[in-house]
Wavefront OBJ file of the C-alpha trace (Angstrom):
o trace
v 112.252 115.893 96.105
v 111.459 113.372 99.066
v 113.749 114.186 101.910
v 116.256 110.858 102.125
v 117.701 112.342 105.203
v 118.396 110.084 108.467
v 115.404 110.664 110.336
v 113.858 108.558 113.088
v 111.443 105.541 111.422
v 108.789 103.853 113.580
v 109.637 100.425 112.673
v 113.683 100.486 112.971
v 115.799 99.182 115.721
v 119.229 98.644 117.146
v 119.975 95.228 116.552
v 120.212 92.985 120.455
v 117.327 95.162 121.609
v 113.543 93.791 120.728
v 110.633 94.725 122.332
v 108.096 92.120 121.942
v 104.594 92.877 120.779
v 101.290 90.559 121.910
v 99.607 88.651 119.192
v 96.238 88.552 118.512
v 95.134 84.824 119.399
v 93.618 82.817 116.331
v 90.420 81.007 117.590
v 90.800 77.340 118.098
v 87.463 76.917 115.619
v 89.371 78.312 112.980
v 91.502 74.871 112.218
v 94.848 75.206 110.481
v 93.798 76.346 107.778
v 91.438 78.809 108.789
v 94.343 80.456 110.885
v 96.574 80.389 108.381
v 94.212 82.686 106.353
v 93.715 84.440 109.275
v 97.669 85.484 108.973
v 97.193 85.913 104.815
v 94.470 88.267 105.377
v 95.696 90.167 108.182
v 99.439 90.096 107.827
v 100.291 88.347 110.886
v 103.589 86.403 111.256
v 104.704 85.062 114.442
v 107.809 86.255 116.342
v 107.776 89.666 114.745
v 109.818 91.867 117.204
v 109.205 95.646 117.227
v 111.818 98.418 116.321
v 113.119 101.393 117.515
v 114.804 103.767 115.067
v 118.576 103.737 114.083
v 119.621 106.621 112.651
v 121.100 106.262 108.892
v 119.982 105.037 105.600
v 116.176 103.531 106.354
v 114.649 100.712 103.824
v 110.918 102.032 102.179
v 108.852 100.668 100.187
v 105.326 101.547 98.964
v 103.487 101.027 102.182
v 100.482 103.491 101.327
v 99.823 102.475 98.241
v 99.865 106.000 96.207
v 102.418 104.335 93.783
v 105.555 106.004 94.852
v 108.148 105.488 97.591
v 108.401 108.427 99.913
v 108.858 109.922 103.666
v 104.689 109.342 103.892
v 105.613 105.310 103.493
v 107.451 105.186 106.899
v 104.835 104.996 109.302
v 103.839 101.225 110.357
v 106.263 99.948 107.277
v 106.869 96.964 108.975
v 103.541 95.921 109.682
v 100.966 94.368 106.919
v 97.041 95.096 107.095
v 94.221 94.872 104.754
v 94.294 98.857 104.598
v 98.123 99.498 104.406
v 101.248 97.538 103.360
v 103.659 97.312 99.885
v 102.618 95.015 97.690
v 104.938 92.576 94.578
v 104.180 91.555 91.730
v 104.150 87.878 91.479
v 106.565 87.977 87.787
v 104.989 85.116 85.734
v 105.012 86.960 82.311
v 107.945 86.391 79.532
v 108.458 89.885 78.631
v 111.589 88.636 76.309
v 109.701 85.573 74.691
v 112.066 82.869 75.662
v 110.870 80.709 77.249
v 110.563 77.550 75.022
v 107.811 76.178 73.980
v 109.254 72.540 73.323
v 112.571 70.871 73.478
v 115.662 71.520 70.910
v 114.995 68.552 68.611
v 110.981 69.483 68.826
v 109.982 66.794 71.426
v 106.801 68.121 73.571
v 107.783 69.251 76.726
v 106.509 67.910 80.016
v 103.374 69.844 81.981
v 105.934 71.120 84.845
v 108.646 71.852 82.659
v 106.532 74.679 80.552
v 104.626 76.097 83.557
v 108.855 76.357 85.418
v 109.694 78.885 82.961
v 108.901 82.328 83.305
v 110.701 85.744 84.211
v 110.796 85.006 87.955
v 112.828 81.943 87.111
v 115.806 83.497 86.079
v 118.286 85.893 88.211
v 117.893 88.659 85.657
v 115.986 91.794 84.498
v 114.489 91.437 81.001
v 114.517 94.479 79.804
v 112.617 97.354 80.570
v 109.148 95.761 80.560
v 110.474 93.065 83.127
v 112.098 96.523 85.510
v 108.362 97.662 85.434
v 107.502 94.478 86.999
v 109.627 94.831 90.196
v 108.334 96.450 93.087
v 110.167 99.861 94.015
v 112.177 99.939 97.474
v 114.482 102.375 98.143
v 117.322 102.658 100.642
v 117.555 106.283 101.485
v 120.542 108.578 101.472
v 123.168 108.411 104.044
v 125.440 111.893 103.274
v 127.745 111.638 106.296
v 128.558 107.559 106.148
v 131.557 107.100 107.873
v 134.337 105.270 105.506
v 133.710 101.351 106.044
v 130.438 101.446 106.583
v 128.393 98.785 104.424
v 125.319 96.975 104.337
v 122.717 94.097 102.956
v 119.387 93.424 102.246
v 117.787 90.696 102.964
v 114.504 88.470 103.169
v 113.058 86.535 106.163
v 113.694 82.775 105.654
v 110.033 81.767 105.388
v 110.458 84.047 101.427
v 114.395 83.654 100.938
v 113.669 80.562 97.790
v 110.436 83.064 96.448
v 111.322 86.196 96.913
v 114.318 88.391 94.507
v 115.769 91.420 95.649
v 117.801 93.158 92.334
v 120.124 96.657 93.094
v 121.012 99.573 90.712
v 124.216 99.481 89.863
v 126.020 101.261 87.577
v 122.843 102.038 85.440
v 121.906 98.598 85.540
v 119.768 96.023 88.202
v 121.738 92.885 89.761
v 120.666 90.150 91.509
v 121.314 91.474 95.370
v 122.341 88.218 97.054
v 122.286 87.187 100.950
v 125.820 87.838 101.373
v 126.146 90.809 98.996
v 127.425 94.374 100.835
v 126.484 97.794 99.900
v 129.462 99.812 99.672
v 129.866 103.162 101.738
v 129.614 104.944 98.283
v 126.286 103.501 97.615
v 124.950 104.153 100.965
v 125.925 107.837 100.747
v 123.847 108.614 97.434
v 120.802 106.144 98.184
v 120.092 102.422 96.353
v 117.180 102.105 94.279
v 116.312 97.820 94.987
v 113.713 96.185 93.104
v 111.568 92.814 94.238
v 109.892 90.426 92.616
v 107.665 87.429 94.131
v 108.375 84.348 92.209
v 105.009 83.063 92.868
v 101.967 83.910 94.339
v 100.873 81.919 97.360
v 99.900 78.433 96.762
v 98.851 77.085 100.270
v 99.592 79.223 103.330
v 101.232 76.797 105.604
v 103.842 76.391 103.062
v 103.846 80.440 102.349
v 101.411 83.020 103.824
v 102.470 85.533 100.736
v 104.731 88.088 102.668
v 108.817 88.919 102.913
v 110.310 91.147 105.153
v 113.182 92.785 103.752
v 116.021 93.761 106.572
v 118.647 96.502 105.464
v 120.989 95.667 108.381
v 123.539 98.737 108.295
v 127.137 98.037 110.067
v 129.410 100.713 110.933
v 132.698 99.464 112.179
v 131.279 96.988 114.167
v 127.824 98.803 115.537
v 125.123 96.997 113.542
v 121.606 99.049 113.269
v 118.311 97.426 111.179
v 115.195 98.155 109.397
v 112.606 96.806 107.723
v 109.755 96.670 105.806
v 106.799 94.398 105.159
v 105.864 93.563 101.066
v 102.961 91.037 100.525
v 102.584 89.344 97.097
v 99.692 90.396 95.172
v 96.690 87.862 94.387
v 95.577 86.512 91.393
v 91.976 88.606 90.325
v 90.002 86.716 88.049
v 88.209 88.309 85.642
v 84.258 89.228 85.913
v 81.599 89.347 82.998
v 81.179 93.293 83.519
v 84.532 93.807 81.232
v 84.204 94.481 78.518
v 85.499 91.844 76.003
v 89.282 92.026 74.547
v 89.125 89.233 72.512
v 86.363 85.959 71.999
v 87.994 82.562 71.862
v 86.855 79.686 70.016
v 88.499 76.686 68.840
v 90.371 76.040 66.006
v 90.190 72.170 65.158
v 92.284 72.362 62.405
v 95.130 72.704 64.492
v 96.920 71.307 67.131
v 98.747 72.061 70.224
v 101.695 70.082 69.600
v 101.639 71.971 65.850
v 102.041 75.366 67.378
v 104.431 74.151 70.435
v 106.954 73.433 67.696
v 106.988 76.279 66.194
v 104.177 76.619 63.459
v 103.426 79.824 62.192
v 100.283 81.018 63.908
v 98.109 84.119 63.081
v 94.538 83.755 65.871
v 92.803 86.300 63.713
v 92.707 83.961 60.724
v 89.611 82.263 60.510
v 89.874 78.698 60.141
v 87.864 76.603 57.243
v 85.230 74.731 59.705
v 85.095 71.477 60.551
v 82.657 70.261 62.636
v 78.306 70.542 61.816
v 77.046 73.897 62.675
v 80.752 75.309 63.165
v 79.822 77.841 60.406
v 76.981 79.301 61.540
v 78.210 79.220 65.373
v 81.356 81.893 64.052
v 79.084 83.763 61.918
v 76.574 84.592 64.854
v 79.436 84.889 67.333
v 80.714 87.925 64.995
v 77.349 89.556 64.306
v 76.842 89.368 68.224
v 80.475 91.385 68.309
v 79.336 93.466 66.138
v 76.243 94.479 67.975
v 78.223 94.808 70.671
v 80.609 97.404 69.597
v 83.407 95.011 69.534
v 85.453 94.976 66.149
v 88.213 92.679 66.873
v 88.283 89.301 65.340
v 87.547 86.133 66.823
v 90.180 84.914 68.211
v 91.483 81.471 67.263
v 93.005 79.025 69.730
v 94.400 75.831 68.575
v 92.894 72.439 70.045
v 92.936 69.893 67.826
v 89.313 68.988 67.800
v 88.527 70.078 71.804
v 85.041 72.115 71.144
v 84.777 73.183 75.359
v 87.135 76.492 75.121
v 85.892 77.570 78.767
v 87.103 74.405 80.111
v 90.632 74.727 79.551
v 91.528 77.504 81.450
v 90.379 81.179 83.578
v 91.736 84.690 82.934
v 92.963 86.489 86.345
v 95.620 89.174 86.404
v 97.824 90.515 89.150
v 98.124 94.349 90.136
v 100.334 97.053 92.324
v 99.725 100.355 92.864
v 101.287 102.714 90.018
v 101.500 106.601 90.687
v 98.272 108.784 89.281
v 96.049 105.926 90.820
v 96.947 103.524 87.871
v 97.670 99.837 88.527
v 100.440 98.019 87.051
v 99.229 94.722 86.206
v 100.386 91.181 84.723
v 97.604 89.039 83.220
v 97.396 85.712 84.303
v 95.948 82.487 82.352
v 95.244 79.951 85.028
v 95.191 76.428 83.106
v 92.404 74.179 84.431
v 93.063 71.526 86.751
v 91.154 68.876 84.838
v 93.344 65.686 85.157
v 91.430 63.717 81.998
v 90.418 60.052 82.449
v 91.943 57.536 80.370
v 94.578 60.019 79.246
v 96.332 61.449 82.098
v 100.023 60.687 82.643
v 102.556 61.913 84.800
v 104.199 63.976 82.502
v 100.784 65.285 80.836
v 98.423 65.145 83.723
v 96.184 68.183 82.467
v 93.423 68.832 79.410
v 96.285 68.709 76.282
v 93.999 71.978 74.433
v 94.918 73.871 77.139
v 98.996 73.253 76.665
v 98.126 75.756 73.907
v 97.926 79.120 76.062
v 101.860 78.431 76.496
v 103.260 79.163 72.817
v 99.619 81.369 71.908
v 99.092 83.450 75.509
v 102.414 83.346 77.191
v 104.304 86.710 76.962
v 104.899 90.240 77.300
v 102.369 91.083 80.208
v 101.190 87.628 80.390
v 101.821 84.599 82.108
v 100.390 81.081 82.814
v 100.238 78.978 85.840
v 98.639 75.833 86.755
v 97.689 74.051 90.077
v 96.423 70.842 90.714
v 96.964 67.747 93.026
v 99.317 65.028 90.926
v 97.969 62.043 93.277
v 94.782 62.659 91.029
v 96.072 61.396 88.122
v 95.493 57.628 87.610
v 92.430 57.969 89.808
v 88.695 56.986 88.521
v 87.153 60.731 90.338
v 86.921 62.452 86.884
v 85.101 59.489 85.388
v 82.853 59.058 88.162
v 81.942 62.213 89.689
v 81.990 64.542 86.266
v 84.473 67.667 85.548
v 83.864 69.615 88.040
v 87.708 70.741 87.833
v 87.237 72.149 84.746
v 87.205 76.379 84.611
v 83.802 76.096 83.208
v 82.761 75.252 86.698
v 84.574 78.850 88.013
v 82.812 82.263 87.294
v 83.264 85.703 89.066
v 80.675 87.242 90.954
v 80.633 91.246 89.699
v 81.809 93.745 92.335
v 79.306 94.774 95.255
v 78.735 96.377 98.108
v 76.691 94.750 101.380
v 76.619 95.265 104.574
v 79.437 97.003 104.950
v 81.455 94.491 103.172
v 82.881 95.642 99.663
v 84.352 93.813 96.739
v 85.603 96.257 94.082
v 86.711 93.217 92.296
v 83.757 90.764 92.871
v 84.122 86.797 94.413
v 85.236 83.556 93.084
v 81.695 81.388 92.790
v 82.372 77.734 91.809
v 80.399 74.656 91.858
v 80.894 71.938 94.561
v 79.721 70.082 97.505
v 83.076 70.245 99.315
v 83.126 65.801 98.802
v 83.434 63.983 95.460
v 81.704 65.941 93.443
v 84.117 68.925 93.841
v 87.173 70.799 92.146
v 90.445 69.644 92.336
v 91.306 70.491 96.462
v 94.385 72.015 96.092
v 93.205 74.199 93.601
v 90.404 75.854 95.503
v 92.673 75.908 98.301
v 94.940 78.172 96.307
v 91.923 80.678 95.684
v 91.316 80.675 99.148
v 94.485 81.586 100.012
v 94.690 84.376 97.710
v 92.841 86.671 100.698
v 90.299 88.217 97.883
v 88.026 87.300 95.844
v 86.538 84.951 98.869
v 85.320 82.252 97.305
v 81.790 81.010 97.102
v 80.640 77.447 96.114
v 77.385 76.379 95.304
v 75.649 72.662 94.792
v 75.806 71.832 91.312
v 76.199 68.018 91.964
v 72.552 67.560 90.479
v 73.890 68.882 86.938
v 75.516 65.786 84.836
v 78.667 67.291 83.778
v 78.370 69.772 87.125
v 79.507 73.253 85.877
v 78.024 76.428 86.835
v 77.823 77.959 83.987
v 75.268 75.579 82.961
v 72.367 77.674 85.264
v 74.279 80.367 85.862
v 75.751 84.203 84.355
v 75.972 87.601 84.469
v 75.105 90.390 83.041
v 75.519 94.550 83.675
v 72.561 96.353 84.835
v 70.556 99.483 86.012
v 69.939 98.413 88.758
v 71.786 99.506 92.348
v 74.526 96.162 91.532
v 74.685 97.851 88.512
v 74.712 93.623 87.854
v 71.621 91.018 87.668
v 72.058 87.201 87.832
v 70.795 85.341 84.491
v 69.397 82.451 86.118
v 67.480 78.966 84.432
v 64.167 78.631 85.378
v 63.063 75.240 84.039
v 59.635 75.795 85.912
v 58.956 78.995 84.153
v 60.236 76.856 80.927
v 57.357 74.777 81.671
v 54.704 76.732 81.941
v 55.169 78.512 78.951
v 54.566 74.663 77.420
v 51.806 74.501 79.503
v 50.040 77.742 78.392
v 51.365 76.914 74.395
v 48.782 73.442 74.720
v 46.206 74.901 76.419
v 46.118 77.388 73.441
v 46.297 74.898 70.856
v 49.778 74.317 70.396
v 50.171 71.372 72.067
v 50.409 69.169 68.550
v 53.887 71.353 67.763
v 57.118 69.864 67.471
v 58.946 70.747 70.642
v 62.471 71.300 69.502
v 61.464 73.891 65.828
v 64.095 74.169 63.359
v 66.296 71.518 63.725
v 66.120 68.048 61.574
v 64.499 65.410 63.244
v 67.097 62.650 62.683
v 69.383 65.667 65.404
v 67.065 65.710 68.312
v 67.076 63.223 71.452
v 63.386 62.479 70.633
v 62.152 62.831 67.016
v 58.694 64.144 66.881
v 58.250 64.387 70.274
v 55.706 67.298 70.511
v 54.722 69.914 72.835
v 52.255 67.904 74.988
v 54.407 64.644 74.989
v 56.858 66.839 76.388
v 54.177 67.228 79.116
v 53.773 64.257 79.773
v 57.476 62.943 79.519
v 58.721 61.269 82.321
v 62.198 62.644 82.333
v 61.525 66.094 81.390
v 58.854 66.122 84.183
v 61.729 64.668 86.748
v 64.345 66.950 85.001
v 61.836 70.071 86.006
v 62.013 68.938 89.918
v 65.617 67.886 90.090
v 66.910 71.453 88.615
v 64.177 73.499 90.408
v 65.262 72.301 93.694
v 69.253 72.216 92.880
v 68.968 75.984 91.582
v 66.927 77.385 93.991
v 69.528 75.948 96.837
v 72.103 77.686 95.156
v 70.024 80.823 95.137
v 69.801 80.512 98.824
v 73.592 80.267 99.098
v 74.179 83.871 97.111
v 71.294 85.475 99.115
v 73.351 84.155 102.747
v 76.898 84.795 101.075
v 76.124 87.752 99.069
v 72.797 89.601 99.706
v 71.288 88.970 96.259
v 67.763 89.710 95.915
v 65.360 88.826 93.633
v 65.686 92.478 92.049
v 69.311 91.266 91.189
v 67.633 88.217 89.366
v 66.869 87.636 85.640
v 65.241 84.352 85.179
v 65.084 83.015 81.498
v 63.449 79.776 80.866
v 64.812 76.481 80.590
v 63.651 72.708 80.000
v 65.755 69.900 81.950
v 66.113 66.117 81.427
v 66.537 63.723 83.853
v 69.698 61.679 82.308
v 69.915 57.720 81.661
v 73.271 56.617 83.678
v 74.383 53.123 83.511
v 74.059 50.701 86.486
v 76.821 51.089 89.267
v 77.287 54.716 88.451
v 77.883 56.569 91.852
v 75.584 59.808 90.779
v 72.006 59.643 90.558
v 68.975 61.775 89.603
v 71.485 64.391 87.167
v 70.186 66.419 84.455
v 71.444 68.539 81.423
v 69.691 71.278 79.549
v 67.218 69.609 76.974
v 66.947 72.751 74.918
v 69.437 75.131 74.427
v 70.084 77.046 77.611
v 69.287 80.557 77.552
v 71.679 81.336 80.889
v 74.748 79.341 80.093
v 75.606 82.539 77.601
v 78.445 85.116 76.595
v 77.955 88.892 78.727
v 80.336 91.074 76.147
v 80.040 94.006 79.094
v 78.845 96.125 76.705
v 75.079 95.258 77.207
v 75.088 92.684 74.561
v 74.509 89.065 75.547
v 75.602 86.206 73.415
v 72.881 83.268 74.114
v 71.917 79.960 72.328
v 69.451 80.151 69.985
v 66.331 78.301 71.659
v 64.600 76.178 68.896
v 61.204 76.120 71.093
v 57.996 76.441 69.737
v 56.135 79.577 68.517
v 53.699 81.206 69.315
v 52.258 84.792 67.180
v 55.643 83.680 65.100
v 58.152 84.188 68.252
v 60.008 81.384 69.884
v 58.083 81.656 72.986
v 61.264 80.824 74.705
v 63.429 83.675 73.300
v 60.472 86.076 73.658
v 60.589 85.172 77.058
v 64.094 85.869 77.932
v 64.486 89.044 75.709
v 61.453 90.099 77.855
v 62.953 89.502 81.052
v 66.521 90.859 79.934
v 65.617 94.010 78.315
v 64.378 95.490 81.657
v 68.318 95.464 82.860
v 69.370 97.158 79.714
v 70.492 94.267 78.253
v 70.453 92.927 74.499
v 70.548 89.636 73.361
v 72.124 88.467 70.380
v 71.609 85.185 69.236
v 73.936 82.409 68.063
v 73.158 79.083 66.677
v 75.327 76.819 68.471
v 72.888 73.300 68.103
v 75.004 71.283 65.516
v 78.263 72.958 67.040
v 77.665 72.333 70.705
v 73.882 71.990 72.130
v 73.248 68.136 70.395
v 77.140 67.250 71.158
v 78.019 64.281 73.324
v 76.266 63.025 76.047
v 75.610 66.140 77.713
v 76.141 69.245 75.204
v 77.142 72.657 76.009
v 76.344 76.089 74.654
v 77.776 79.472 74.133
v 79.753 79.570 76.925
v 81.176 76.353 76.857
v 82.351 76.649 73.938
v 83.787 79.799 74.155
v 86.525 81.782 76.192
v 87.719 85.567 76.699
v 90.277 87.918 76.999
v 88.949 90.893 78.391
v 89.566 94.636 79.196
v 91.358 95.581 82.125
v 90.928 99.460 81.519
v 88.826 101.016 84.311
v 89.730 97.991 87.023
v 89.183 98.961 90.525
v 92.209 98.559 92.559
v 91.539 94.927 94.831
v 93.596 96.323 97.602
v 90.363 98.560 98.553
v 88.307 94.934 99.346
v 86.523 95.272 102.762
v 85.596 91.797 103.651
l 1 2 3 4 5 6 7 8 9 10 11 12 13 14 15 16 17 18 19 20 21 22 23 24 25 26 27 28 29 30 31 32 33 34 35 36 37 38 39 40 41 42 43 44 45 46 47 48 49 50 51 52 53 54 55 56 57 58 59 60 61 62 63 64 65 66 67 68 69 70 71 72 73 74 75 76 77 78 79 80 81 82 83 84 85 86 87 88 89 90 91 92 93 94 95 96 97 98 99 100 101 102 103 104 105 106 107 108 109 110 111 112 113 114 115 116 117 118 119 120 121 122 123 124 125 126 127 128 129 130 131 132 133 134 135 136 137 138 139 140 141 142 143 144 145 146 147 148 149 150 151 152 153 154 155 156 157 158 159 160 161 162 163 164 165 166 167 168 169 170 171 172 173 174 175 176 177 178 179 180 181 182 183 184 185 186 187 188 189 190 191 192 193 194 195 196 197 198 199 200 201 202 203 204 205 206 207 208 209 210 211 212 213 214 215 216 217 218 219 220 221 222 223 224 225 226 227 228 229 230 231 232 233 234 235 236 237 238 239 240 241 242 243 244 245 246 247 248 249 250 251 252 253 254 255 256 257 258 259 260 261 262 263 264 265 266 267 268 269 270 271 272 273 274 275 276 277 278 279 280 281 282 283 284 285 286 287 288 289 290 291 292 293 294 295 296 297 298 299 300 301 302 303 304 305 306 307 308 309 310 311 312 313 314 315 316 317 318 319 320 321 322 323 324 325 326 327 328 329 330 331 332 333 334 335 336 337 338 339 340 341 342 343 344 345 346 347 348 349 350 351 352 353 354 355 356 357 358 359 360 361 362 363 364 365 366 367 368 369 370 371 372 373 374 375 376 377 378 379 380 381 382 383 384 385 386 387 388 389 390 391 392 393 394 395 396 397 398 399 400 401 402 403 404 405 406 407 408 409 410 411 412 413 414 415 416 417 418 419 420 421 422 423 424 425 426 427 428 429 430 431 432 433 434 435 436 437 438 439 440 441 442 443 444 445 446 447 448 449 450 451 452 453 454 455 456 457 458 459 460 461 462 463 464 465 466 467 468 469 470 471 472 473 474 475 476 477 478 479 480 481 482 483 484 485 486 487 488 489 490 491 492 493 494 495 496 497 498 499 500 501 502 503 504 505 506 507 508 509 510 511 512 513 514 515 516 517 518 519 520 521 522 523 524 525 526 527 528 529 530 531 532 533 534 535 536 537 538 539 540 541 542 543 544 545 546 547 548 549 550 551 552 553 554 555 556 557 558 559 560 561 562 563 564 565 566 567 568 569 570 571 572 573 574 575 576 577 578 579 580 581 582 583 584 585 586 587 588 589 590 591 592 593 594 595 596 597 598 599 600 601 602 603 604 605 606 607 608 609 610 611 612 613 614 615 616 617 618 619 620 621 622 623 624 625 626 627 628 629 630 631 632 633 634 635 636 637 638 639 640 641 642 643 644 645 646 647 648 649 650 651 652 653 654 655 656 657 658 659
């Protein structure tokens, strides 16, 4: 049993008695919000007094992180660091299922008005499931109270409005209010408290992510306090080495406003197909499952015709420590903060498909969030400047290890040039101010619709990483052109397979190609845009060209109409080979190529199978021309058109990062 007796805590005081500590000083260079990272990431606050020890009941939480609350917590309890502090969980699941879905007479309910409702936004325990959620704090034992003496718990006023503190009490867990007193009674046996965070941090001038909870113990008249420091936990997103829970793809036969109200909806049931090519894009999706390992079904999201599934929102969770190393987590599905041209209002500023994840993802263990900057919508920047808001533009960069610096959990990469042709600000703000996960951003203002994904995966390897970088090479796509014709192929139809009448060019062959002015552009514009963002993950990341798998790729140079603010853009011409599906189980799900042959192999496909099966890796192939390649302006492939779920078994705990 711990020992709850009175003992003297490093971190406790006599109230009327502070001893001031020196702050480090934030550099001037850092800018606002560079120091207010500074204080996410380190823990800093300013003002905080230190404490001498009262003796009595003493507030602890789970400051080293082994998943229980004991004696070994009290040291430096008070104090927040990258290496030691308690952590919340940031309680944005619906453990109960009620939060509504729509309004009482079945009218859709505003954007805000779904994301407002979760567990944190009531002043009540759910159940069991929600009790897990709350972060343990315990007020220890006080035997010999005197009669009279009471107490209360409460938060700094930076985290009073996000920040719950609940009691046990009488077998059950109440809201512990500002003004609420422990009795003498309680004090004498020991209060178990739970906390939730009602949010996780958003922008740290507004909230740097931390409470400090005071137990302020008053015996006739003597007041003594303690404390202890709790930090909200970040939002993780999700990396390509996990293995896959569930594949998402959409379900145009139904829409979101169909399931908000209430239609009964089964995602395992395999909708009748609607679109060209939808058919044989399932049927290769589930072979490549199969392949995998990976029996579940597809899973089925409604969107009412939307085909681009990876543009509607991210997976992250949230975790605390748990005892026997485990983590307690909450999945998170962060909507994207696409505000869509032409259709954006005030009420429904965001990508309608993705309303769906409310009534479909939103639950037990899950929750969904979204953040974006309402002065967007009404404003031309999506029409102009391409989606680069959407979540297809976000990936995770696998965990590593260099120089020093380790990221059991990986980094946030995203495309952007920091201007115009950037995410939503406030959005990548809010990554930033998670404290993990740093976030890297790369140049993809040369691509037409600008996503990352378009250039740009990963897959597990045996390599040191134990990850490689599937990267588009549209030179290396050229050459194997070049040494087709000077073989004799150059008379061959450059796109095989697919009807003439559903190419960009019919008949265009193998040496027109060649000699095509766009595709020879195309080739210069995405050489030079990929290889600067190469340069970026070598500075930011120490990638090497061991940690590189390039597959080949051909790139147009797009038409864009007169007056259009971005020039010299390009899009994948053939189906690209990078812009696929890593199951984590060394299977990759990539668009089939429909290049030429050459010994009766797509040279393209030989090509990348080549270069992948060195890592370990396996490609399956899916046929996703009809369905997604030859869509639109611009197209899309696998990935684009798809979206996971994926395992969190095996997750390495965040709070180990070492930036």
């Amino acid at each position: 049993m711990d020992d709850e007796s009175s003992l003297p805590i490093s971190g406790a005081r006599p109230v009327g008695r502070p001893r001031h500590r020196r702050r480090r000083p934030v550099p001037a260079s850092t800018g606002v919000l560079g120091a207010a990272l500074l204080m996410v990431m380190s823990g800093l606050l300013p003002g905080r007094p230190a404490h001498a020890a009262p003796l009595g009941p003493v507030i602890r939480a789970d400051t080293n992180r082994d998943g229980r609350v004991t004696a070994d917590d009290d040291p430096g309890k008070d104090v927040w660091t990258r290496g030691r502090g308690a952590l919340m969980l940031p309680n944005v699941d619906d453990d109960q299922r009620r939060c509504p879905a729509a309004g009482p007479t079945g009218a859709r309910l505003p954007d805000d008005h779904l994301v407002a409702c979760n567990d944190a936004a009531n002043s009540v325990v759910d159940g069991a499931a929600d009790l897990a959620d709350l972060a343990p704090v315990r007020i220890t034992a006080d035997p010999h109270a005197e009669a009279g003496t009471t107490a209360t718990v409460t938060t700094d006023p930076a985290s009073r409005d996000r920040v719950r503190i609940f009691a046990e009490r009488r077998g059950r867990m109440v809201l512990l209010g500002p003004g609420d007193r422990l009795t003498t009674g309680e004090l004498r046996h020991g209060v178990a408290l739970g906390v939730e965070a009602r949010d996780f941090v958003r922008d740290p001038e507004q909230w740097a992510g931390f409470t400090d909870l005071a137990l302020k113990v008053d015996r006739g008249g003597v007041t003594a306090e303690d404390r202890v420091r709790l930090r909200v936990a970040p939002l993780v997103f999700e990396h390509d080495l996990m293995p896959i829970r569930s594949l998402m793809t959409a379900d145009h036969t139904t829409g979101p406003a169909e399931v908000e109200r209430g239609k009964r909806y089964d995602p395992a049931m395999q909708p009748r197909p609607v679109h060209p090519g939808e058919a044989a894009f399932r049927r290769d999706l589930r072979r490549g499952l199969d392949r995998a390992g990976l029996p579940a079904p597809l899973y089925n999201y409604p969107t009412g015709g939307d085909v681009w599934m990876q543009d509607l929102f991210k997976t992250a969770y949230a975790s605390i420590p748990a005892p026997g190393g485990r983590e307690h987590r909450v999945t998170v599905v962060v909507r994207s903060a696409d505000v869509m041209p032409g259709t954006a209002t005030r009420e429904f500023p965001l990508r309608d498909a993705s309303r769906s994840a409310f009534p479909l993802l939103r639950g037990p263990g899950t929750g969904v969030i979204q953040q974006y900057d309402p002065r967007r919508v009404g404003s031309d920047d999506s029409q102009y400047y391409g989606s680069f808001s959407s979540t297809g533009n976000f990936g995770t960069l696998p965990p590593y290890t260099w120089r020093g610096r380790r990221y059991p959990v990986g980094r946030v990469v995203y495309g952007g040039t920091g201007g115009l042709e950037s995410p939503d600000p406030s959005f990548v703000r809010m990554l930033a101010a998670q404290g993990y996960q740093r976030p890297v951003a790369v140049d993809t203002s040369w691509l037409g619709v600008g996503h990352i994904d378009e250039f740009l995966s990963f897959v597990p390897a045996r390599n040191a990483r134990g990850w490689v970088a599937v990267v588009a090479d549209p030179v290396l796509g050229r050459n194997l052109l070049s040494d087709l014709a000077k073989h004799g192929g150059g008379g061959r139809a450059l796109v095989r397979g697919v009807a003439a009448k559903d190419t960009e060019d019919p008949g265009l062959t193998v040496a027109d190609a060649l000699r095509k002015p766009s595709l020879t552009r195309g080739t210069e514009i995405a050489e030079r845009g990929i290889d600067a963002a190469l340069r970026t993950l070598r500075d930011q990341t120490g990638l090497t060209d061991r940690d590189i798998v390039r597959v080949p790729a051909l790139f147009n140079r797009l038409d864009v109409p007169a007056g259009y603010p971005r020039r010299d853009l390009v899009a994948n011409y053939l189906p690209g080979a990078a812009n696929g599906v890593s199951t984590g189980t060394g299977v990759y799900l990539a668009p089939r190529q429909h290049a030429p042959e050459a010994g009766g192999r797509d040279v393209f496909e030989q090509a990348a199978e080549q270069a992948l099966s060195r890592t370990g890796t396996r490609i399956s192939w899916v046929e996703d021309w009809a369905y997604s390649h030859h869509r639109g302006t611009v197209g899309g492939e696998v990935h684009c058109a798809t979206n996971t779920l994926r395992s969190l078994t095996g997750t390495r705990p965040w709070w180990t990062e070492r930036d």
